[in-house]
C-alpha positions in Angstrom: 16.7 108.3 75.2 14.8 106.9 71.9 11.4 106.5 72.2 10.2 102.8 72.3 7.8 102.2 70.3 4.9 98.9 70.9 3.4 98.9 67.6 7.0 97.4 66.5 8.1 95.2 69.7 4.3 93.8 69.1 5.0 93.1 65.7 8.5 91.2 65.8 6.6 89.3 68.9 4.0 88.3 67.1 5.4 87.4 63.6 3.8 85.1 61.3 5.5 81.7 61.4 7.4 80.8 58.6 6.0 76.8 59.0 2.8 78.1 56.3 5.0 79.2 54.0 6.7 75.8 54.4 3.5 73.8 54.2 2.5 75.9 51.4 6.3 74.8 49.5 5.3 71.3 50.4 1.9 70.9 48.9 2.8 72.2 45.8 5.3 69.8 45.8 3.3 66.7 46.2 0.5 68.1 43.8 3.7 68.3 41.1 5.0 64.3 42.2 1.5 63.3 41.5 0.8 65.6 38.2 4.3 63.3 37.1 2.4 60.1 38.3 -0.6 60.3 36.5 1.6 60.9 33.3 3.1 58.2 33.5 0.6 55.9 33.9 -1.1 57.4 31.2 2.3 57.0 28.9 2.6 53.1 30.4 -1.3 52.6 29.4 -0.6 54.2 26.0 2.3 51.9 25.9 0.2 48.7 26.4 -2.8 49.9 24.3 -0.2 49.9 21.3 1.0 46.6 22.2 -2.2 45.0 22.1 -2.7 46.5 18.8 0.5 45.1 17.4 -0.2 42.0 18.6 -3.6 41.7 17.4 -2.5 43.1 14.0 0.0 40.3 13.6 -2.6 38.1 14.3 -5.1 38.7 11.6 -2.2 38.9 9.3 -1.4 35.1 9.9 -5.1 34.4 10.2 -5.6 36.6 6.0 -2.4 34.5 5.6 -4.1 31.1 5.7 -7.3 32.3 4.3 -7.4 32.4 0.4 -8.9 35.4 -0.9 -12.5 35.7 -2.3 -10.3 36.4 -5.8 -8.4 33.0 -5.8 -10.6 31.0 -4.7 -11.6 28.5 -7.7 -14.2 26.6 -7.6 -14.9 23.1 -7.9 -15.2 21.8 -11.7 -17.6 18.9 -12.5 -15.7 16.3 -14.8 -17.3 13.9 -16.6 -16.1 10.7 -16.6 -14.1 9.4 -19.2 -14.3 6.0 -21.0 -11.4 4.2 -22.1 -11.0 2.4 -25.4 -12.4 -0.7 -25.5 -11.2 -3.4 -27.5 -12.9 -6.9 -28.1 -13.8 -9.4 -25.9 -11.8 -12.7 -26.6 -12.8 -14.6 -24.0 -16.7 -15.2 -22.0 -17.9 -15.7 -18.6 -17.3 -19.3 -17.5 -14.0 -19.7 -20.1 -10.9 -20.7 -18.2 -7.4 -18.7 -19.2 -3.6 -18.7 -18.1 -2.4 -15.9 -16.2 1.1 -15.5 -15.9 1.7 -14.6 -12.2 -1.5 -16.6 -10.8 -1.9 -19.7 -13.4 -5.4 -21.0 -14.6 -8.6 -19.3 -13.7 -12.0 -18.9 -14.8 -13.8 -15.6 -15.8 -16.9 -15.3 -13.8 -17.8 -11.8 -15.7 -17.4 -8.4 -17.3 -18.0 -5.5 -15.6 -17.3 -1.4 -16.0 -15.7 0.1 -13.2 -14.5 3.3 -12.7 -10.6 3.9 -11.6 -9.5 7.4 -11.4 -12.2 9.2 -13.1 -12.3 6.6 -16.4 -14.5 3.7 -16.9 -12.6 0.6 -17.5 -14.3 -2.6 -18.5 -12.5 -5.2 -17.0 -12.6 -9.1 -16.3 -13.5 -10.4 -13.0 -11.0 -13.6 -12.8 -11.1 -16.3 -9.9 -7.9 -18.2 -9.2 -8.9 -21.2 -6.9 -5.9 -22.1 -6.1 -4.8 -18.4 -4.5 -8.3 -18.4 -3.2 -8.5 -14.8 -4.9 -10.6 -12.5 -7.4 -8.5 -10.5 -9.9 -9.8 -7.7 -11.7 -8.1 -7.3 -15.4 -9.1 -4.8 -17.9 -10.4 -6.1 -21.5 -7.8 -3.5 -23.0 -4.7 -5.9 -21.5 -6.2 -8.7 -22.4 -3.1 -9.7 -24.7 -1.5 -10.8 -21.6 -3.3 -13.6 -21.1 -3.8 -16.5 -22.6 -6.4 -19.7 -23.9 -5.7 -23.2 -22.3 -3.2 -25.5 -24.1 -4.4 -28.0 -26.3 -4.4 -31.8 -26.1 -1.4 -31.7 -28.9 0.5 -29.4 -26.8 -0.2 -31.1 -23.4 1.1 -34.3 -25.4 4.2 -32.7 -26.1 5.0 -31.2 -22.9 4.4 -35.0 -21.0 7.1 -35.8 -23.9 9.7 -32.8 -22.7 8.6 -34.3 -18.4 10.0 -38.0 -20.0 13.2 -36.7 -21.2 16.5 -36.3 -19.5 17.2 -32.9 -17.4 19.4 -30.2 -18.5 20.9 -28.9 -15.7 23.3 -26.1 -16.2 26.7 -25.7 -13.7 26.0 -21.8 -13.3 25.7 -20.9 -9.5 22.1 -21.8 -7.9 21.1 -18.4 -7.1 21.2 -17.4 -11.1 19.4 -20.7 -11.9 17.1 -20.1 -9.5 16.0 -17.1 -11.2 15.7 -18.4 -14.7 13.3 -21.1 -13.1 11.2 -18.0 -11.9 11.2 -16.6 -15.3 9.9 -19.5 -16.9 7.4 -20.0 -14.3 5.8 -16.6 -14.5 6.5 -16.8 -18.2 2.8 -18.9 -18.3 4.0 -21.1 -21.1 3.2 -24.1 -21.0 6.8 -26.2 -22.3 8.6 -23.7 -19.9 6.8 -24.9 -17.1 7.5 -28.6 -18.2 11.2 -27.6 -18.3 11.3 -26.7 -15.2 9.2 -29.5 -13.5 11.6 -31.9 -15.6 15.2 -30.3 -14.2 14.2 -29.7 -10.7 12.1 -33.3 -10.5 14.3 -35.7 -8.3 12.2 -38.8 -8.4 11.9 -41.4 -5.6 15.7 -40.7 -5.0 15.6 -40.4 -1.2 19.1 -40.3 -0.8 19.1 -37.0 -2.9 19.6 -33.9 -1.0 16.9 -30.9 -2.0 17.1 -27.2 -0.5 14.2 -25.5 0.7 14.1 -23.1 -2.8 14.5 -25.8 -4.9 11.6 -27.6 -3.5 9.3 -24.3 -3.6 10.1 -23.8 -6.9 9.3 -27.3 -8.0 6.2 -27.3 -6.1 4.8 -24.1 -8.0 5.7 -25.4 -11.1 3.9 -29.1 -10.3 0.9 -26.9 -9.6 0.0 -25.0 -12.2 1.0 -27.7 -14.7 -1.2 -30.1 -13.0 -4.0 -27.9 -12.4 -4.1 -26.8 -16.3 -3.3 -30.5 -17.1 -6.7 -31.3 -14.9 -8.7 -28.7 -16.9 -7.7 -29.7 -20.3 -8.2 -33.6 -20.0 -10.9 -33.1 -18.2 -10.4 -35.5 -15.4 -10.1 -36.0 -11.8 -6.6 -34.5 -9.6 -5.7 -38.4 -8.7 -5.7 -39.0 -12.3 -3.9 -36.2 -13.9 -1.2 -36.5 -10.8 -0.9 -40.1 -11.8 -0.2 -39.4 -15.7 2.3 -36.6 -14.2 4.0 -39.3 -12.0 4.4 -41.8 -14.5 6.3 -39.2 -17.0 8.4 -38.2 -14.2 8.7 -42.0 -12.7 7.9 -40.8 -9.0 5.7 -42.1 -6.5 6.3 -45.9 -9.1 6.5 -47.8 -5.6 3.2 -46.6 -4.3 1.3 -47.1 -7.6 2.6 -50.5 -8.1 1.8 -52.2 -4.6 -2.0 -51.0 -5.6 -2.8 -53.5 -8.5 -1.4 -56.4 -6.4 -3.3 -55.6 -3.3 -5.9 -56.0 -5.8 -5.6 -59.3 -6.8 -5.0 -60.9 -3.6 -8.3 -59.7 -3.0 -9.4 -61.3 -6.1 -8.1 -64.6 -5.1 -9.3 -64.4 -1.8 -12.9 -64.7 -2.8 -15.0 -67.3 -2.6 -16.0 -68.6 -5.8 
């Protein structure tokens, strides 16, 4: 019979448990899962630092973009101003000329203004009838022109007497030539015009709204110069203008007899 021996029944009875090696397996484990964690995060922070760089980058590069360099930058030059050419007066404060577009006005003065970096001299014009101030500088002068003289105011009443000369060309290119004249600013065109669209105490006549606008504008200025020139009153230069073109004779003829029935009236 074999001996038995304790030391060894003792020893595979009391055997160290294989669960501390387990546990042992498992912490090492976890200690690697959260070694792989924390590089990860650090990678994902890396990640996000870089971004913010890029984005910041980008940034100042639109922001140098806009801004001009020290380099470049040019700096602000004082220009003196200019003077235009001046050329000599023709006409004083107080002197009444023809414009073209506006008709007769009166020069109330010469001043020097400056318009885009030159000095002009120019004439300060009032047109009473536009209720405006037109500023004109000395150097275009030629455009306008002196008031008409008795001689030519004579001949133009002659050319309001005589018969129209109405042409059978379509309204609308009539209507232009009329403008022409008009803004012309002489004096016989005007008369012309005033002449071939006058229709007289005819009542029975049919005018459009054009024709009577342009006839209106015309009547204006050449009354208004008319006025100036002769040196009389509105009443009586619209009464010289009415004879020549024989309107308004009805009105003007009942006044004289009105007149002397008053005469006779009186007591003696």
């Amino acid at each position: 019979m074999k001996k038995i021996n304790l030391k060894n029944i003792l020893k595979k009875t009391f055997k160290k448990s294989p669960r501390k090696k387990v546990k042992k397996s498992k912490s090492k484990k976890t200690k690697k899962k959260v070694v792989h964690k924390l590089a990860k995060n650090k990678v994902f922070k890396k990640k996000t630092i870089l971004k913010k760089i890029d984005k910041n980058a980008k940034i100042e590069k639109k922001i140098n973009n806009l801004r001009i360099t020290r380099n470049n930058e040019q700096k602000p030059e004082i220009k003196k101003i200019k003077k235009q050419e001046t050329a000599k007066k023709e006409y004083k404060p107080k002197d009444y000329i023809v414009y073209p577009k506006h008709g007769v006005g009166q020069i109330l003065s010469v001043s020097s203004k400056t318009i885009g970096e030159i000095e002009v001299q120019c004439y300060e014009i009032k047109f009473e009838k536009d209720k405006a101030i037109g500023l004109l500088p000395i150097n275009k002068q030629s455009n306008l022109r002196s008031l008409s003289t008795i001689n030519q105011v004579n001949k133009s009443i002659s050319i309001l007497k005589s018969k129209p000369k109405i042409k059978r060309s379509m309204w609308s290119r009539r209507a232009q030539e009329y403008e022409q004249k008009i803004t012309s600013g002489k004096i016989y065109e005007l008369a012309e015009v005033v002449r071939d669209l006058n229709k007289g105490d005819d009542i029975m006549v049919d005018q459009s709204y054009s024709e009577r606008q342009l006839f209106e504008k015309a009547y204006e200025r050449i009354l208004f110069e008319f006025q100036v020139v002769l040196n009389l009153s509105r009443e009586e230069t619209q009464k010289k203008l009415d004879k020549a073109l024989k309107r308004n004779l009805e009105a003007q003829s009942i006044k004289p007899v009105i007149k002397q029935e008053e005469i006779i009236n009186t007591p003696k």
